[in-house]
N, C-alpha and C positions, 0 to 999 in steps of 0.2 A: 638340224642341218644335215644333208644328207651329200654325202661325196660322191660326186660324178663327174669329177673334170680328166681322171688318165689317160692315158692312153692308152695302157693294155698293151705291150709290147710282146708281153709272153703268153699273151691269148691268141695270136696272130695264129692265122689268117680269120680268127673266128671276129675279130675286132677290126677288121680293115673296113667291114661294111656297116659295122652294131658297135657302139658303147658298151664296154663288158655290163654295165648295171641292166640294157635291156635282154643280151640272153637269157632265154627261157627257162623255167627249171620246176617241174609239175603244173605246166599250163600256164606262167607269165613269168613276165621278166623280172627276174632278181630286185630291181628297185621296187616294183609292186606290193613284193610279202614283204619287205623293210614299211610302206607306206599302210598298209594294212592292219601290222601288227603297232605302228606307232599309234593310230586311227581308236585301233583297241583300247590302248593303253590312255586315250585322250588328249592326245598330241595331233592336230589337226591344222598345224600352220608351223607351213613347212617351208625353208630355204634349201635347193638345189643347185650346186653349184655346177656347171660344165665349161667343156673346152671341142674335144676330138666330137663329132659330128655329132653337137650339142642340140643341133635343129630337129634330130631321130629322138632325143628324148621330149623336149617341149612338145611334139606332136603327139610322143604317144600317154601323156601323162594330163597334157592341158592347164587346167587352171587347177588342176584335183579336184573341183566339183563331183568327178565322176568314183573319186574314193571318199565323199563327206573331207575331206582336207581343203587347205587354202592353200594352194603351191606359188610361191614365187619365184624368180631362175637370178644366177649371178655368173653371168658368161664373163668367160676367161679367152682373150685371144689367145693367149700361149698359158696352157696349163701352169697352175703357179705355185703346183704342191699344195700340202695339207693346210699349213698353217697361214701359207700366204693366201689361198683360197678363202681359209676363212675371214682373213684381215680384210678382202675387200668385199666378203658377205657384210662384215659388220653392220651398216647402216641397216640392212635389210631383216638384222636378226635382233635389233633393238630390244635388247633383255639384258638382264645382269648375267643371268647364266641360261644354257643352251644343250638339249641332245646331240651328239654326234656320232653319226651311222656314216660306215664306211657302204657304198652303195654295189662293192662288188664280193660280198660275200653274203656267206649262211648261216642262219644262227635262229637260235629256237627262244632266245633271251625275251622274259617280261622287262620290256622298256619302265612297267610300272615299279617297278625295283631300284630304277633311279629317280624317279618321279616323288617320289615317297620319303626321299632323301635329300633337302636343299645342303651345298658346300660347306656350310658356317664356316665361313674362313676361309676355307684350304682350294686351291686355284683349279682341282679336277679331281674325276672319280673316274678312273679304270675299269671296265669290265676284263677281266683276264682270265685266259683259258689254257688249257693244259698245251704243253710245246705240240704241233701237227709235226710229222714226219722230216716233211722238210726245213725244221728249223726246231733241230733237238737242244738248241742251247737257250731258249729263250729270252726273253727280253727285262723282266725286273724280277725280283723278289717279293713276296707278300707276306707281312710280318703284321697280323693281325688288319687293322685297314691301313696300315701306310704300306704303300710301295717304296722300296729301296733301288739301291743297283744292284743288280744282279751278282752275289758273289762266287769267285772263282771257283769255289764245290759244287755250286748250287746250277742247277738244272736249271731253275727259276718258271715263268709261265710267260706266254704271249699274251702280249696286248689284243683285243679280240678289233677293234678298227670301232666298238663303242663305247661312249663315255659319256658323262656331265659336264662340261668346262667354266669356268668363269670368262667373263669378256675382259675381266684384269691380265688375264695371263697373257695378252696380243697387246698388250697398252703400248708398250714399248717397239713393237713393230711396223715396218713401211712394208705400203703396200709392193711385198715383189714374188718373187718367186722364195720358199723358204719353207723348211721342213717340220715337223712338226715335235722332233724328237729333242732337239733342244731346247725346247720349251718347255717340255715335261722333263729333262733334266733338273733344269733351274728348278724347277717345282719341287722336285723332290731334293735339292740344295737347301731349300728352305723348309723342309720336312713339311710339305704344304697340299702333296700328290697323296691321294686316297686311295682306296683299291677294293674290290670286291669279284669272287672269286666264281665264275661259270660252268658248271662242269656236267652241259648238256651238249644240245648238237651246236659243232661250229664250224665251218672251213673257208678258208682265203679260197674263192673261185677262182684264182688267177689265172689256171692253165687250162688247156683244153683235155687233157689227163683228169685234171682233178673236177672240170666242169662233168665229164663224163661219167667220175667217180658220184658223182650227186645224183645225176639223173638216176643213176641204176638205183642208187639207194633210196631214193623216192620216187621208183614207180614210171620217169617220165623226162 
């Protein structure tokens, strides 16, 4: 599943007219090289969830015939967050477990690296990368493959926006608006959250600074 319901508040003005996932970045839009490099990796049936002018990505993407993929969409009237997005994907991602790509960033990650890996058990597998600038405290700790909480010395890593998940870890959720980080709490409550560690190219596009910062580094 791939994330494409935000809004982009702090991509503005570059998102009033574009879904951050379709700005460009070395000749196509950022959902593209996510849909490519999944393609690569053998992942070829894809759920896409959207909300803010969700109709600019179903046109420019289709059915994914045109990337060997099977795309289906799960439109959202009112964006519903990470986790509530995926709660009302669920019907459409009919699996016990699931990729999940944040649709507005960059990253050089072999998806075959979680592919290769089923959960046995444990309710999600973390891709986590070094803290980016604007967010030096990070988000968990990585203590061989469990992820913990992040302790008060500890620097810790960011969550990179992919993962593995179980469809157990939303059992307990209604379809609404709902975050995605209390669920990965719980998880790691139950020492049940995995983790494995990134340490190539990665960056949250969020801002029109840091979308800038990309193009120059690649050329385009």
């Amino acid at each position: 599943m791939i994330l494409a319901a935000g809004r982009g508040e702090r991509m503005r003005p570059l998102s009033d007219t574009l879904p951050k996932p379709l700005l460009e970045v070395a000749g196509r839009p950022l959902i593209v090289h996510h849909i490519e490099r999944l393609v690569r990796a053998g992942v070829n049936e894809l759920v896409i969830n959207h909300a803010w002018l969700g109709e600019k990505i179903e046109h420019t993407l289709g059915d994914g015939s045109a990337f060997n993929a099977r795309i289906v969409y799960s439109p959202e009237q009112q964006a519903l967050e990470t986790a509530g997005g995926i709660k009302k994907a669920m019907p459409l991602l009919a699996t016990d477990e699931f990729l999940l790509v944040n649709g507005d960033i960059w990253c050089d990650f072999d998806f075959g690296d979680l592919l290769d890996k089923p959960l046995a058990g444990d309710l999600g597998r973390l891709v986590l990368v070094d803290n980016p600038p604007h967010k030096p405290a990070g988000d968990f700790d990585l203590c061989g493959e469990r992820i913990r909480p992040r302790a008060a010395i500890s620097k810790g890593l960011t969550y990179s926006g992919i993962a593995r998940l179980s469809a157990a870890m939303f059992a307990g959720l209604n379809e609404r608006q709902a975050p995605l980080l209390p669920l990965l709490n719980a998880a790691i409550d139950k020492k049940l959250l995995a983790g494995v560690y990134h340490g190539g190219e990665w960056l949250d596009v969020g801002t029109p600074a840091r979308l800038h910062e990309l193009r120059a580094r690649v050329g385009a």
